[in-house]
Every structure is written in structure tokens, then in C-alpha cells.
N, C-alpha and C positions, 0 to 999 in steps of 0.2 A: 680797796673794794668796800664799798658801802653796801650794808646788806640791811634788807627790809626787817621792820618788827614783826612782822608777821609768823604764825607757826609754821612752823615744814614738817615734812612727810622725811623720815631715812631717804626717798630716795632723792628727793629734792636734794639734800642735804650734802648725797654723794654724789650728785651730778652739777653743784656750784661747781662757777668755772674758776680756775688756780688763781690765784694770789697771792704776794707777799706775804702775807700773815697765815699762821696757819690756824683752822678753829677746830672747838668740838663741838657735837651737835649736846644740848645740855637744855631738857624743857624745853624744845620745840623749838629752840635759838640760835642760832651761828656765835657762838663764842668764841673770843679772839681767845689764844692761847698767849701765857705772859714770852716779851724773849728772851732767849737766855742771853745769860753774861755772860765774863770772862771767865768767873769758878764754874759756873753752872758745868760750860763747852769744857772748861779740864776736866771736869768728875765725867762728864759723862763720854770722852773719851778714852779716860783709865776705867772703866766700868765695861766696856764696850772689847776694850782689850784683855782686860782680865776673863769676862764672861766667852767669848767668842773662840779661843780653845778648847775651854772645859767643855761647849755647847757642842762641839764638833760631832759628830754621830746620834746628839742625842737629839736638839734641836734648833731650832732657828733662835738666835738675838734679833732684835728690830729695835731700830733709832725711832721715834715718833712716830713707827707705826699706829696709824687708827685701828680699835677695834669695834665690833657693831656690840653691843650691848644692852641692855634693858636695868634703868633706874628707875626704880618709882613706880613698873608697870609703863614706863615710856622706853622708849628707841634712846639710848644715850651712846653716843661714838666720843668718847676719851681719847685722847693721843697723849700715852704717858711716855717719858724723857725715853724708856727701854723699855724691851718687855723680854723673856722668855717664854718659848712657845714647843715643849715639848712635839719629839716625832710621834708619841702616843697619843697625843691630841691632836694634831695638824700632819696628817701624813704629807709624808716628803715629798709624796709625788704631785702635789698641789702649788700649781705653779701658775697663779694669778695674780693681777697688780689689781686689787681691790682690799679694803681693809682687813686686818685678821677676823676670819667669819667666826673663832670662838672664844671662850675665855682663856689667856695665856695662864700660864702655869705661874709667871711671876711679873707683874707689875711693880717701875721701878718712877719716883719723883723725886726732885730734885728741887727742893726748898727756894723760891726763887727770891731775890728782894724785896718783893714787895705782896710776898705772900709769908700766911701763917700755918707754923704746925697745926694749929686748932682746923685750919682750911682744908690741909693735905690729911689728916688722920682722919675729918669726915669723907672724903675722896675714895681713903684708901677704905673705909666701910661699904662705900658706894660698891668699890673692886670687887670685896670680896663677898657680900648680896649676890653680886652679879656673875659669880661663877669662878673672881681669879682666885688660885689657891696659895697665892703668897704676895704681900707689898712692899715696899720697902721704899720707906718713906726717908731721905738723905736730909741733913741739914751741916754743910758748910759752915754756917756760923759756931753750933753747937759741936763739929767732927762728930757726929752719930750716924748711925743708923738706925731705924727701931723699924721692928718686925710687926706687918701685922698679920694675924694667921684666922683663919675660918672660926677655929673652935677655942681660940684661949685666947688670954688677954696678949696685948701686943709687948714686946721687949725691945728695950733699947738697949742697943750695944755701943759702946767708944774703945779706944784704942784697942788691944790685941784680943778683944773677945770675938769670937770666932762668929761667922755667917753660915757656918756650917748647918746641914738641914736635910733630913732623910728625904724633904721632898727633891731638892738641889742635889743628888747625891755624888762624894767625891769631888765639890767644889770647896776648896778651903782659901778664904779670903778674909782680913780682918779690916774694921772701920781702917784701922792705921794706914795700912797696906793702901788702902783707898787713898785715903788723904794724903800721905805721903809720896805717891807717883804723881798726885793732881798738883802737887806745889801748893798746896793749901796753908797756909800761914797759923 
């Protein structure tokens, strides 16, 4: 799908017709999203199965779900690898196939090839301006996670330091645990 330079409107945005590639709306633009790879689809499979448990009663997981959002004072629709979407934010009786209409509780990316930490830690600044209260920025290469959070500086975790999180509460996951169901080398 070849998409014009021109600006769009959210709704232009959400009413492009489907295509192989999936975008985010980002300054007025259809941005192609990068694809994943082979780590990229393991991690965000063992993320997706570890998370989807724990989420059970509490709230929804979403694979590349788009969210509607606002960057900069613009309309920005992000589709990050995962998201968590509390039922305290998103009640459960909402049951529409349109993007998450608010800020999840935890946005999750997934370091891809041919992207940089420096790219995903302004990303996940973007997140958490824009309302999400947790990111969690993955990098494969490095086996980490680093936390970014609203009000204090971000942390990186590697092997068996814990993900645990009063906002997450009762989910106990470590970088390792991640990497090590992913087959990650």
C-alpha cells in the first residue's frame, strides 16, 4: 500500500484500508511499523503467555493493538509489540474492534534490528506523556528489560531481577525467565 505524504486527520487514519504492513499514525503520517523477526515473534510469544494468566480477571493483553493517543498536542496511534489494559481502565463490558480508546496500563517493545534503545526510550517517554503508566522497553541483544515509569528515572533489569510492580500487582516474572522460554541465545 503506497500512502500519500500528505497529513491525515485520526479519522482518515483509522479508516485506511488494510494491508500487509501494519502503521502508526505519528505527525500526521502513516508510518510503516518495523517486522518482526524470529526473537522479536519468540519474546513476544513467551510475554504474551506469561502475561495472559496473571491478566485473567484483571485485564486484557493485546498483541499490536493500536492505541488513540496524543503526542506533541497531535493525534498519535502507536501499536506497541503488547499492551496491558487494566478492567479499571477499560471496562470489560466494552466490546468493540477499534483501537484501545485509552491509555493502557503497560506498554510493551520489543528492540527490533534495525532500531535503537536511544529510539524506543524516546517512544516509551512519548507513552508515558501520553497517559501509559508503565513501558517496558525488551532488548534481545542486551537480555534486559528497563522499566520506564511516570515519575522516576527508568531501570534496567537482566537476569533474575524481578519485574515485579505494585502497579502489575502479583505478577512475578524475571528478564531470565523471559529469555530463557524465548530460546534467546
Amino acid at each position: 500500500m503506497t500512502l500519500a505524504k500528505t497529513q491525515l486527520t485520526l479519522e482518515e487514519f483509522l479508516t485506511l484500508p488494510p494491508g500487509d504492513i501494519t502503521h502508526e499514525l505519528v505527525d500526521g503520517q502513516a508510518k510503516p511499523k518495523m517486522a518482526p523477526k524470529r526473537f522479536h515473534s519468540r519474546l513476544t510469544t513467551v510475554i504474551i503467555l506469561l502475561l495472559t494468566p496473571w491478566a485473567k480477571n484483571r485485564g486484557e493483553v493485546g498483541v499490536e493493538w493500536a492505541v488513540t493517543l496524543k503526542r506533541k498536542g497531535r493525534d498519535w496511534v502507536p501499536v506497541p509489540d503488547l499492551l496491558f489494559v487494566s478492567y479499571s481502565r477499560l471496562n470489560s463490558d466494552v466490546i468493540t474492534d477499534e483501537p484501545c480508546p485509552i491509555p493502557p496500563d503497560l506498554a510493551i517493545e520489543i528492540i527490533s534490528p534495525d532500531q535503537s534503545f536511544g529510539e524506543m526510550s524516546a517512544k516509551a517517554t512519548d507513552y508515558l506523556d501520553a497517559g501509559v503508566l508503565r513501558v517496558w522497553v525488551i532488548d534481545a541483544k542486551a537480555k534486559t528489560v528497563t522499566v520506564f515509569y511516570p515519575d522516576t528515572r527508568p531501570q534496567t533489569k537482566i537476569g533474575e531481577d524481578s519485574l515485579a510492580d505494585s502497579l502489575l500487582e502479583g505478577l512475578q516474572i524475571t528478564p531470565a525467565q523471559i529469555f530463557q522460554q524465548a530460546g534467546i541465545p
